[in-house]
C-alpha atoms as a printed R data frame, in Angstrom:
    type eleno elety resid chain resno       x       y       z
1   ATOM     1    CA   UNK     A     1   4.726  -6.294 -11.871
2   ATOM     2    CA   UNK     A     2   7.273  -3.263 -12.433
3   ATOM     3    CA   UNK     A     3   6.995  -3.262 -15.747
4   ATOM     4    CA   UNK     A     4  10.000  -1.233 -17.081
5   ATOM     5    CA   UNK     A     5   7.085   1.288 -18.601
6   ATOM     6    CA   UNK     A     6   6.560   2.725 -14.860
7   ATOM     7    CA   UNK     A     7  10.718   3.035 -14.417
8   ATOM     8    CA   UNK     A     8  10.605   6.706 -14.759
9   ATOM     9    CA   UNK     A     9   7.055   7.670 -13.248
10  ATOM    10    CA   UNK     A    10   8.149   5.375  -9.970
11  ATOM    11    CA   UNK     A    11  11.486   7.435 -10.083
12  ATOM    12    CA   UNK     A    12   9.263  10.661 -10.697
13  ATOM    13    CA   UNK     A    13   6.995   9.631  -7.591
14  ATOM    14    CA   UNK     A    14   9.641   8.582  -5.500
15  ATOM    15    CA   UNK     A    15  11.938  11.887  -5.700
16  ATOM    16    CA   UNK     A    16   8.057  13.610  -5.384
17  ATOM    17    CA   UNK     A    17   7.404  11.575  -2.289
18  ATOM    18    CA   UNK     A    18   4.854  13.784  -0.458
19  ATOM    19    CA   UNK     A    19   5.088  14.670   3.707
20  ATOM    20    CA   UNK     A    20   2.357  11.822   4.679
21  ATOM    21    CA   UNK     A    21   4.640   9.356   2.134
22  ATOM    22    CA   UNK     A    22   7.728   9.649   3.424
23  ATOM    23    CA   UNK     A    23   5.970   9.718   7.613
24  ATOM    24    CA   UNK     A    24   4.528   6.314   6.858
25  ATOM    25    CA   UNK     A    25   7.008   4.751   4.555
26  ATOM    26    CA   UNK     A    26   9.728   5.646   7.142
27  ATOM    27    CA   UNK     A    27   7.562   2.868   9.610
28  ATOM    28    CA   UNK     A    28   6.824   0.483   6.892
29  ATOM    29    CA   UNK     A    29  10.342   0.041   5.693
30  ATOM    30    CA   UNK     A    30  12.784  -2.254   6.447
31  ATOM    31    CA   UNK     A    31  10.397  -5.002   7.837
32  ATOM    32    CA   UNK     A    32   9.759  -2.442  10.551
33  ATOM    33    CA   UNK     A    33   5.952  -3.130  10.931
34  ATOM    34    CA   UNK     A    34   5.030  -6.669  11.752
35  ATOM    35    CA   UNK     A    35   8.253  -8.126   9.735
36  ATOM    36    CA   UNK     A    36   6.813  -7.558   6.022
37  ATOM    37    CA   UNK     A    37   8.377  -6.489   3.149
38  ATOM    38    CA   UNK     A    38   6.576  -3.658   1.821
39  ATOM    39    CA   UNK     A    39   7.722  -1.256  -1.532
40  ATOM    40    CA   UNK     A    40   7.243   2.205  -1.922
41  ATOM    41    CA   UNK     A    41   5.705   3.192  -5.529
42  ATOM    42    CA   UNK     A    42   5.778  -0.207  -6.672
43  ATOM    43    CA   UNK     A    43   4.682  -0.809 -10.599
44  ATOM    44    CA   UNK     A    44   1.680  -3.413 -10.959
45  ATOM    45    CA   UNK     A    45   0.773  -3.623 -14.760
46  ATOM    46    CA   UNK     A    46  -0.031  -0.509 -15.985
47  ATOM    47    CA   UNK     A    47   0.041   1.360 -12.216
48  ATOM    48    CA   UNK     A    48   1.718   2.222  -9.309
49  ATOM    49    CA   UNK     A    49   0.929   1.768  -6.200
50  ATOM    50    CA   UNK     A    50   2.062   4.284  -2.761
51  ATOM    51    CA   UNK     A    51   3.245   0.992  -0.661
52  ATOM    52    CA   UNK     A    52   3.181  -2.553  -1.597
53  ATOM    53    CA   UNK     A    53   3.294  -5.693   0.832
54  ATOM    54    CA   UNK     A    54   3.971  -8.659  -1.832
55  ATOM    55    CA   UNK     A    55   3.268 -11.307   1.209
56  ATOM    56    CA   UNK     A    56  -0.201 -10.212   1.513
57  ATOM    57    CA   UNK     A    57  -0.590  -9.067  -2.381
58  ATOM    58    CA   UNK     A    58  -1.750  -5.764  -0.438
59  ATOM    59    CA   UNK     A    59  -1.309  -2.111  -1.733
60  ATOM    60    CA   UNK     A    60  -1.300   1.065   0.549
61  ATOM    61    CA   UNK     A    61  -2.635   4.338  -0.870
62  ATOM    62    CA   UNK     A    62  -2.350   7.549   0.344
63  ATOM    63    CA   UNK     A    63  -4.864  10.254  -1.047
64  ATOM    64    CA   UNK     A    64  -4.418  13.670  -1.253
65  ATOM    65    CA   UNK     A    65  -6.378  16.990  -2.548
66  ATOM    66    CA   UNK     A    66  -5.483  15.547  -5.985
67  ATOM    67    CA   UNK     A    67  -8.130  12.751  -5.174
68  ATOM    68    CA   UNK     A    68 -10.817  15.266  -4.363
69  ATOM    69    CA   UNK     A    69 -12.478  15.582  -7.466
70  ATOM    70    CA   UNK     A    70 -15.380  13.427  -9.736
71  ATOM    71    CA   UNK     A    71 -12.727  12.842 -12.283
72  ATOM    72    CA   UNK     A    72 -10.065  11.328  -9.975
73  ATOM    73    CA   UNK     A    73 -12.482   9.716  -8.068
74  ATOM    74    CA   UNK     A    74 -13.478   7.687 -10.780
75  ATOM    75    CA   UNK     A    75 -10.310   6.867 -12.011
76  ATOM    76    CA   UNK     A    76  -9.477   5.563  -8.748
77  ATOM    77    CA   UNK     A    77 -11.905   3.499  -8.837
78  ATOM    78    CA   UNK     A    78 -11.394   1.862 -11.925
79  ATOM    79    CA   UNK     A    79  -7.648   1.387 -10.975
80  ATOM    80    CA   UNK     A    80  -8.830  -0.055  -7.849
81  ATOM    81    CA   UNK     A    81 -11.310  -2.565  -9.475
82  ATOM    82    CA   UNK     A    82  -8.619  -3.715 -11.642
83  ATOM    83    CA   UNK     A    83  -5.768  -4.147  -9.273
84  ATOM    84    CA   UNK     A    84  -8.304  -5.870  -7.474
85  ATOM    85    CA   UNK     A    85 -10.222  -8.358 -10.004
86  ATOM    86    CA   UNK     A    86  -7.581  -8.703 -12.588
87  ATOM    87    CA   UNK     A    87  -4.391  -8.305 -10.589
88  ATOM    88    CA   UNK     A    88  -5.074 -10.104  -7.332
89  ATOM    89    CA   UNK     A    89  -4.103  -7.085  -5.059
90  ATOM    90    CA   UNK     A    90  -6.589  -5.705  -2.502
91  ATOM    91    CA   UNK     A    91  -6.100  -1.940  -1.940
92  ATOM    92    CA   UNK     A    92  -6.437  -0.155   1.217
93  ATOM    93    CA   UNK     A    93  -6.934   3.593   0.860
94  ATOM    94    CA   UNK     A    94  -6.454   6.800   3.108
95  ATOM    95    CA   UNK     A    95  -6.852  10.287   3.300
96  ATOM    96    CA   UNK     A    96  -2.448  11.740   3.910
97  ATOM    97    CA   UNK     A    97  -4.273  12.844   6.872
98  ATOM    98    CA   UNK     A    98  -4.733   9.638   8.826
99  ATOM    99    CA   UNK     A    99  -1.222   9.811   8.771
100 ATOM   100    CA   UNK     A   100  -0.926  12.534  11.093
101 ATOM   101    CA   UNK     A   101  -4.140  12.135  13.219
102 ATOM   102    CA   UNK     A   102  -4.663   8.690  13.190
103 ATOM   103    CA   UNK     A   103  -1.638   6.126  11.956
104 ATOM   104    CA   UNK     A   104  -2.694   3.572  14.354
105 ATOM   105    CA   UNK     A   105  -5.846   2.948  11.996
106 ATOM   106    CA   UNK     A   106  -3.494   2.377   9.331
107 ATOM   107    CA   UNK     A   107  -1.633  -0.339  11.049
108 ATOM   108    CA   UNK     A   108  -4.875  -1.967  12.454
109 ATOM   109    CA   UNK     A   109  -6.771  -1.799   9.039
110 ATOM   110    CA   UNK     A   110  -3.191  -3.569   7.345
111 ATOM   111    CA   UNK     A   111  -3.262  -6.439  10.303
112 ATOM   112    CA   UNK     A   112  -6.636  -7.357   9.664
113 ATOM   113    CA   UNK     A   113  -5.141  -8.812   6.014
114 ATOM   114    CA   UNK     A   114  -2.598 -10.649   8.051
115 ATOM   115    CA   UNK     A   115  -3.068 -14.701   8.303
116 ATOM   116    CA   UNK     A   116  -3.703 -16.194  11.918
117 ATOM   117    CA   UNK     A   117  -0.228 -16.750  13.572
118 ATOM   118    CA   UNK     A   118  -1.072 -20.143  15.567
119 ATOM   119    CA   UNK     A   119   0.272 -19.744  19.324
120 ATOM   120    CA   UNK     A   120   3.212 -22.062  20.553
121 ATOM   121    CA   UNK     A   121   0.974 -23.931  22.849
122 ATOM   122    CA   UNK     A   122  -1.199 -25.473  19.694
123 ATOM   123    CA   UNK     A   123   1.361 -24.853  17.716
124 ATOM   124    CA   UNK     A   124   2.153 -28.863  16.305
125 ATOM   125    CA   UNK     A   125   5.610 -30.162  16.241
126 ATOM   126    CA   UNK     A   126   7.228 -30.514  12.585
């Protein structure tokens, strides 16, 4: 993961972050959503990935117009069925404009990868 290969395109994508990016990455950083860690335009092998949560081997993708296309599409694909069968990451993916018109699907969509947090009450004693 981060291969030193990606160093400059993850320096190019970060300086290029886009307007739905830097909306969402300003409530996923810092452990601000549900106390994870999560990168922004984190290298896995040969990719990188929007936002990475390395607790829940989970990658966040934004798409935008660039996506829009056959060609994209299927390379999309491809790097989604390898980061998911050969690098043990599940990727979530929306459109930059869930960011604006519907975050809270974002953050629901994310929780659901979350494990169950037992309650205090059958919570057992160390």
């Amino acid at each position: 993961m981060n291969i030193s290969t990606t160093l400059a395109s993850r320096r190019k994508l970060r300086n290029g972050t886009t307007s739905a990016e830097a909306v969402l990455w300003n409530e996923l950083k810092n452990r601000k959503f549900e106390g994870l860690k999560f990168r922004r335009q984190h290298g896995i092998d040969p990719y990188v990935v929007d936002f990475y949560c390395p607790e829940l081997r989970l990658a966040v993708e934004l798409d935008g117009e660039v996506h829009d296309n056959s060609n994209a599409q299927k390379y999309y694909d491809a790097r989604t069925d390898y980061l998911s069968k050969v690098a043990g990451v599940r990727v979530l993916r929306f459109e930059n404009k869930e960011v604006f018109l519907n975050q809270n699907l974002i953050f629901v969509s994310i929780r659901e990868y979350l494990p169950p947090r037992q309650s205090q009450a059958t919570a057992t004693p160390p």
